[in-house]
C-alpha positions as CSV (number, residue, x, y, z in Angstrom):
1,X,-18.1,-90.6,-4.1
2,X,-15.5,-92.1,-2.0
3,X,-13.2,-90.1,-4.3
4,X,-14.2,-87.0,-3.4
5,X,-14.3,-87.6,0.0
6,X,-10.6,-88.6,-0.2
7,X,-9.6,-85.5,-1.8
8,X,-11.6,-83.0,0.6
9,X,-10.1,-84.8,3.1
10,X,-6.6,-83.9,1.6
11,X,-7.4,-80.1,1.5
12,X,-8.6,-80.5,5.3
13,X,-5.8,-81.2,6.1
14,X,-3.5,-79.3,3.5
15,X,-5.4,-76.1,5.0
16,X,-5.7,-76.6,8.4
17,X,-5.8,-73.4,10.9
18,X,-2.3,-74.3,11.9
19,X,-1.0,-74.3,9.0
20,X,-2.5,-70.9,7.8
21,X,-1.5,-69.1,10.2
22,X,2.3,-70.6,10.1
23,X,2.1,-68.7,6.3
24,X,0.3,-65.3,7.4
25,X,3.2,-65.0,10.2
26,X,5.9,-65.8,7.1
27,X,4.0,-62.9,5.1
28,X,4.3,-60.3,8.1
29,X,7.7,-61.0,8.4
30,X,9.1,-61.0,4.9
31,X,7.0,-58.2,4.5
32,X,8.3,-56.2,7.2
33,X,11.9,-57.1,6.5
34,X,11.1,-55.7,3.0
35,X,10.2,-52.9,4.0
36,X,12.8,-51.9,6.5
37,X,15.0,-52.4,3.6
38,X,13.6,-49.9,1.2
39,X,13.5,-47.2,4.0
40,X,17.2,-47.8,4.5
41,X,18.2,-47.9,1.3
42,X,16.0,-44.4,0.6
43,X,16.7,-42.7,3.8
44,X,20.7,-42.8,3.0
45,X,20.4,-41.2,-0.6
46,X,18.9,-38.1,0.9
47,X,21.2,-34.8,2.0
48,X,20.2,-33.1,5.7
49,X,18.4,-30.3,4.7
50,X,18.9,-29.1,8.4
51,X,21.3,-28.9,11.1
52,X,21.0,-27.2,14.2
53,X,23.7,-24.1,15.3
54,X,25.7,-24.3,18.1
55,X,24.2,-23.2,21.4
56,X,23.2,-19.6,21.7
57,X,26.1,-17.4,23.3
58,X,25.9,-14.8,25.9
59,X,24.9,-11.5,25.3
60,X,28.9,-10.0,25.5
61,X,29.5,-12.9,23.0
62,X,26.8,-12.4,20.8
63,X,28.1,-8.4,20.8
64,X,31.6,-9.2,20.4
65,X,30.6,-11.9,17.1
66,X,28.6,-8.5,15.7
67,X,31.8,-6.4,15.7
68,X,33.8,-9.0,14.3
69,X,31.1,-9.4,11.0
70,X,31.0,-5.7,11.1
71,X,34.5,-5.4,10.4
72,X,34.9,-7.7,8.0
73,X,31.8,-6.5,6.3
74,X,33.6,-3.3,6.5
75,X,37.1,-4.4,4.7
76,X,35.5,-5.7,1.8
77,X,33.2,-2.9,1.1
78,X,33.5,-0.9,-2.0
79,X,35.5,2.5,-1.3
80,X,33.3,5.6,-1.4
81,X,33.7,7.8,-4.4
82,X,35.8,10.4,-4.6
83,X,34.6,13.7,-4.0
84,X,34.8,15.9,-7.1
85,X,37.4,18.1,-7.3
86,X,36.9,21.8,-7.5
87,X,38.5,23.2,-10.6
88,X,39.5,26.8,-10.2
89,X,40.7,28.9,-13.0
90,X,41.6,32.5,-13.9
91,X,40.7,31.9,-17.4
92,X,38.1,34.4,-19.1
93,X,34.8,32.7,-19.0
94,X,33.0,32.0,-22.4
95,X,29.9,34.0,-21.2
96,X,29.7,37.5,-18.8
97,X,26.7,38.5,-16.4
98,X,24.6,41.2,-17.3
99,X,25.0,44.3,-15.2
100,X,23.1,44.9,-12.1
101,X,20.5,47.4,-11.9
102,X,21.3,50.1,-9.1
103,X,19.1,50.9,-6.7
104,X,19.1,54.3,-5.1
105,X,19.5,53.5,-1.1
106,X,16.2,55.0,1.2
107,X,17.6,58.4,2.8
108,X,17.0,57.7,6.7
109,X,16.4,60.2,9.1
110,X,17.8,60.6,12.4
111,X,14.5,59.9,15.4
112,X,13.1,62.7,17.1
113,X,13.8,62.6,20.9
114,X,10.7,61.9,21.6
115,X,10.9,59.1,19.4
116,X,13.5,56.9,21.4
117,X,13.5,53.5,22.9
118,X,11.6,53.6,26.4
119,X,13.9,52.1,28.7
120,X,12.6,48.5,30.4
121,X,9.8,48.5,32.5
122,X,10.5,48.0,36.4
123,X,9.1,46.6,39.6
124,X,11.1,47.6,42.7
125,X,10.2,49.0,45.3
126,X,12.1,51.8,48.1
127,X,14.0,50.5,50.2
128,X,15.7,52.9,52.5
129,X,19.6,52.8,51.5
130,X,20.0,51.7,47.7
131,X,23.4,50.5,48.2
132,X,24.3,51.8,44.5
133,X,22.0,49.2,43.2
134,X,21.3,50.0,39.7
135,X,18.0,50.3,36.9
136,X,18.4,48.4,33.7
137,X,16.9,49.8,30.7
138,X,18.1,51.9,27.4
139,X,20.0,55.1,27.9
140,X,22.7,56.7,29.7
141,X,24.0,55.5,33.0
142,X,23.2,58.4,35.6
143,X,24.2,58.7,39.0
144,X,22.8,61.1,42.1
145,X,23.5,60.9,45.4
146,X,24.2,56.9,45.1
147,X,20.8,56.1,43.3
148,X,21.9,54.9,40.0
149,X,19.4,54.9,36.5
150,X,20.0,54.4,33.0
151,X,18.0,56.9,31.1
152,X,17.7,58.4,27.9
153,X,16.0,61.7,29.7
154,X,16.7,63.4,33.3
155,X,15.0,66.1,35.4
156,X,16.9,67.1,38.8
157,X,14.8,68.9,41.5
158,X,16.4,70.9,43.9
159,X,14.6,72.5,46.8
160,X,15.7,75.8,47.4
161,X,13.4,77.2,50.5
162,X,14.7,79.2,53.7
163,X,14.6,75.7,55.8
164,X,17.2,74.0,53.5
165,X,20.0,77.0,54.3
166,X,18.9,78.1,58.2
167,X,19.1,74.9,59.6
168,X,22.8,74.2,58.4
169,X,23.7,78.0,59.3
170,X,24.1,79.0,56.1
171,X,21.3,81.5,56.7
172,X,20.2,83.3,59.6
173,X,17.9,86.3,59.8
174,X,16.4,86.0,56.5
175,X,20.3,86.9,55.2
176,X,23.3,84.7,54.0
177,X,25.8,84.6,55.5
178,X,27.7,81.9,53.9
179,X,28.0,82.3,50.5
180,X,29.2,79.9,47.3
181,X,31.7,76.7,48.4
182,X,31.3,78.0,51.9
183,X,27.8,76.8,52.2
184,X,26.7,73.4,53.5
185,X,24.5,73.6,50.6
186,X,27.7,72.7,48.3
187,X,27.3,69.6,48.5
188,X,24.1,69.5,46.8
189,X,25.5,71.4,44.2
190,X,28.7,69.4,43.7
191,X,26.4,66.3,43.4
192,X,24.3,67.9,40.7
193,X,27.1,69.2,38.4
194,X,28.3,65.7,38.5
195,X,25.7,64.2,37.3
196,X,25.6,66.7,34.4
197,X,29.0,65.8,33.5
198,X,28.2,62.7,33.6
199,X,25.5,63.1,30.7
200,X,26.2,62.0,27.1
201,X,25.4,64.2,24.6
202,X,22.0,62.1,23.2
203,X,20.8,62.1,26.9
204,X,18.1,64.9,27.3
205,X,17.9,67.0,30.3
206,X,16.6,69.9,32.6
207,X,17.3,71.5,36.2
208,X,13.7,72.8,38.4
209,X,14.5,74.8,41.5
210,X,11.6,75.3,44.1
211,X,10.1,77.1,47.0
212,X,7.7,79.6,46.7
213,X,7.1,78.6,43.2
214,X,9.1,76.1,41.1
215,X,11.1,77.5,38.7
216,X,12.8,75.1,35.1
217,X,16.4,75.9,33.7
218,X,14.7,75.3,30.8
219,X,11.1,75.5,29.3
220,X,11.7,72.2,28.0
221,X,14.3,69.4,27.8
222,X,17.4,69.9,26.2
223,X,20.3,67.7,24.8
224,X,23.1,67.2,26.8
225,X,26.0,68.7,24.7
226,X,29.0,70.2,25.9
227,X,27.5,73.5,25.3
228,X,23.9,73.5,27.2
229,X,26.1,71.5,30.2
230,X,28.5,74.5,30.8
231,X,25.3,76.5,31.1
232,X,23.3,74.4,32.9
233,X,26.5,74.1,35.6
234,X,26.8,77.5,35.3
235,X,22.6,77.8,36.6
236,X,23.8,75.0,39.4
237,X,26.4,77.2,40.5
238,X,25.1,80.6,40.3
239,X,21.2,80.5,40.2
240,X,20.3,77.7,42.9
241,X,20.6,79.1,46.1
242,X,18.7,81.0,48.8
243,X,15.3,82.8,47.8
244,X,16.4,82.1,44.1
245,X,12.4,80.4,43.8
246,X,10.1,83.2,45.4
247,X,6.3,83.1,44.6
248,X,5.0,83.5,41.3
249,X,0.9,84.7,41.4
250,X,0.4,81.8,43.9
251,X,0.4,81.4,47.2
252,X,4.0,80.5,48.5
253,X,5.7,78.4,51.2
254,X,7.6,75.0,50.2
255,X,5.6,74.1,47.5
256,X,6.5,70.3,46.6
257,X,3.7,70.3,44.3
258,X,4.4,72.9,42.2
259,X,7.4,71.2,42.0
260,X,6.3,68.1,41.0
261,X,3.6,69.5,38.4
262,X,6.7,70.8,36.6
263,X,8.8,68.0,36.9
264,X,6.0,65.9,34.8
265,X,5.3,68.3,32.1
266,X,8.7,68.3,31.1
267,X,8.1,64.6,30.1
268,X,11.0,63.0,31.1
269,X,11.8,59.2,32.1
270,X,13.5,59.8,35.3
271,X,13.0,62.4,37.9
272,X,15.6,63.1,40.7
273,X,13.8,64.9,43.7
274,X,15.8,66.2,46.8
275,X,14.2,68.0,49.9
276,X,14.4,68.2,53.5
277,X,10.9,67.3,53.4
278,X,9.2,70.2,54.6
279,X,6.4,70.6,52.4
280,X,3.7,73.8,52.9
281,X,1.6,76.1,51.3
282,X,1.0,79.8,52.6
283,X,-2.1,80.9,54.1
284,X,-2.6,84.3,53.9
285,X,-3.0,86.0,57.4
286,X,-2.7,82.4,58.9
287,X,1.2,81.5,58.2
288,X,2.0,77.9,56.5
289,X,0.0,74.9,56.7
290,X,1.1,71.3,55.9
291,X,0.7,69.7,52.4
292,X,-1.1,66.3,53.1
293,X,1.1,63.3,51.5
294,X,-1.9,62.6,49.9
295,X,-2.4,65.4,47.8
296,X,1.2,65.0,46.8
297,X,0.9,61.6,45.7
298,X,-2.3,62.3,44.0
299,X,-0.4,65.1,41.6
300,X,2.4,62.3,41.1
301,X,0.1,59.8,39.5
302,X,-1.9,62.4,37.4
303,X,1.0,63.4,35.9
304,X,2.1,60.0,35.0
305,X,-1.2,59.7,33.2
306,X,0.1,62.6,30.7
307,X,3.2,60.3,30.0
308,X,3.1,57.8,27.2
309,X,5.3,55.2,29.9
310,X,5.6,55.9,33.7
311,X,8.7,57.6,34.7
312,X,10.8,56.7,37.3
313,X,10.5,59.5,40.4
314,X,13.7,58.9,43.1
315,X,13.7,60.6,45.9
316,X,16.7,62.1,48.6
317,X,15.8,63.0,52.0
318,X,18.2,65.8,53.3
319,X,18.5,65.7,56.5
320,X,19.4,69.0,57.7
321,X,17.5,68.7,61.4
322,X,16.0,66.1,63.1
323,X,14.9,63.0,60.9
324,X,11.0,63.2,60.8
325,X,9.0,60.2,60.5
326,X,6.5,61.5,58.6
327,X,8.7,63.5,56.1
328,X,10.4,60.1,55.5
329,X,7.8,58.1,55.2
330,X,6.1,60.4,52.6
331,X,9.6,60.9,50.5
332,X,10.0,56.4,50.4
333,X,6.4,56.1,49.4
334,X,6.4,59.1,47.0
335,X,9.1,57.1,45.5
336,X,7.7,53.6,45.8
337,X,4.5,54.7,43.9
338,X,6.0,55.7,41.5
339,X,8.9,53.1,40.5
340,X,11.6,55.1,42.3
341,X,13.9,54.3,45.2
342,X,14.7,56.3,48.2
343,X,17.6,57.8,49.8
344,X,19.2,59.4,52.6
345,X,21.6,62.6,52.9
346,X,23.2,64.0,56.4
347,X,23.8,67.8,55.4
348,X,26.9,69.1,56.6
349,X,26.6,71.2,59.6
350,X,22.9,69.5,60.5
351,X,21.6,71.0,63.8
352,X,19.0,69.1,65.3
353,X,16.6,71.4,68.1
354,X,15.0,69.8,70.7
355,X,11.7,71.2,69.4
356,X,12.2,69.4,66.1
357,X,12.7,65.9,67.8
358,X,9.6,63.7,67.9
């Protein structure tokens, strides 16, 4: 027993706290050291499998870095191909092309007059003095008393009655006594023939004459070739003068709207009208009475109805007395209504009476 006690005496002491914990602390530390080792030693066989760049340039640097890859990129790319080259020969091919069939060409036929182009539609209005300003559209380029068209068909109106010759003198009485290039009247002629010459041979045309009645050159429009113009200045010269438009079955005086009646029928695209603008009918037993504006306007837009596209009506005052403010005012909107422009003529020799100034 006392043995026994002896020897767990010895282990007491053998294993005492102190002592235990003096070997734990030996464990922890060869253990650590251990293992500090083998990290080292593994850590320093391994390659970096990443290293960070260089600090990120400015944008001008960045730019300037992709032109300089681009170019060497650009150096040591492969050359394009060459393009093929063309082989031209005058050798006889090994096979021919069967003939082509021939085709008979259509036969076309020149338009009928009344089959041209209309010319641009327009929107101006009359404006007193045009100032040469011109119309666009298809046709010939016409010109009459400074109101300038382009117009594949023409009508000139020229009024004829007593008032247009006795107030410049060239009648008096009933009589002439002026005659031909003596006449104020001249210069209406003169105008006209130059606008005839002026024509081109596809442009289509015709001369009306009024007072009593209203009297066409021509029962219908008629080419412009050199022929039909040496008559038709012939008429201007000869035909339009004083009493050369007496009444016809109707009721005379200055009858615009027999004029204008005419003027449409003939179907042309532009009209040329040039009065003094005294317009009357006759009453018999009760002298002349006035033609309202009205009616005159109303004969203007039924005969536009008959055309298949508005023509173009222009209109001249010729002052050969005093300048009327009605007249005027019924020539510019006779015009105006009708897509036209308006214009002013002093006659030659124009004697105004006191009686005729309002």
């Amino acid at each position: 027993m006392e043995a026994v006690a002896a020897e767990r005496r010895t282990i007491s002491r053998r294993y005492s706290p102190r002592v235990l914990g003096l070997v734990l602390a030996l464990h922890l530390l060869f253990g650590g050291l251990a293992a500090v080792w083998v990290v080292a030693r593994y850590s320093a066989g391994r390659q970096l499998t990443f290293r960070a760049g260089p600090p990120s340039p400015n944008d001008a640097e960045r730019a300037l870095e992709h032109r300089v890859q681009v170019r060497k990129r650009s150096a040591i790319a492969r050359p394009p191909a060459a393009a093929p080259q063309r082989v031209l020969t005058t050798a006889a091919t090994k096979f021919t092309l069967p003939p082509l069939p021939e085709i008979e060409s259509p036969k076309i036929l020149p338009a009928a007059p009344q089959m041209l182009a209309a010319p641009a539609a327009f929107n101006l209005a009359a404006n007193g003095r045009t100032n040469g300003r011109a119309f666009a559209g298809s046709g010939a380029a016409i010109n009459f008393f400074g109101i300038r068209d382009v117009s594949q068909s023409v009508v000139i109106m020229i009024d004829v009655s007593d008032s247009m010759f006795t107030r410049t003198g060239d009648a008096v009485g009933g009589k002439l006594i002026r005659h031909g290039s003596e006449q104020s009247f001249q210069l209406v002629r003169d105008e006209a023939v130059r606008l005839v010459n002026s024509l081109t041979s596809a442009t289509r045309f015709d001369i009306i004459r009024w007072a009593g009645s209203a009297r066409a050159w021509r029962p219908a429009l008629v080419l412009a070739t050199d022929e039909n113009k040496t008559a038709a200045i012939a008429q201007i010269e000869n035909e339009i003068d004083y009493k050369s438009a007496k009444p016809k079955g109707r009721p005379g005086g200055t009858r615009h709207d027999y004029a204008l009646e005419l003027a449409f029928s003939l179907r042309p695209q532009t009209i040329y009208m040039l009065t003094d603008g005294n317009a009357t009918e006759a009453i018999p037993h009760h002298g002349l009475k006035e033609i309202p504006a009205n009616e005159l306007y109303k004969i203007a837009e039924t005969g536009q109805k008959t055309l298949p596209q508005r023509a173009r009506l222009h209109t001249i005052y010729y002052l050969d007395a005093a300048d009327k403010k009605e007249e005027r005012e019924m020539l510019r909107q006779l015009a105006a209504r009708n897509g036209g422009q308006f214009q002013t003529v002093e006659a030659k020799d124009r004697k105004i009476r006191k009686k005729d100034v309002r």
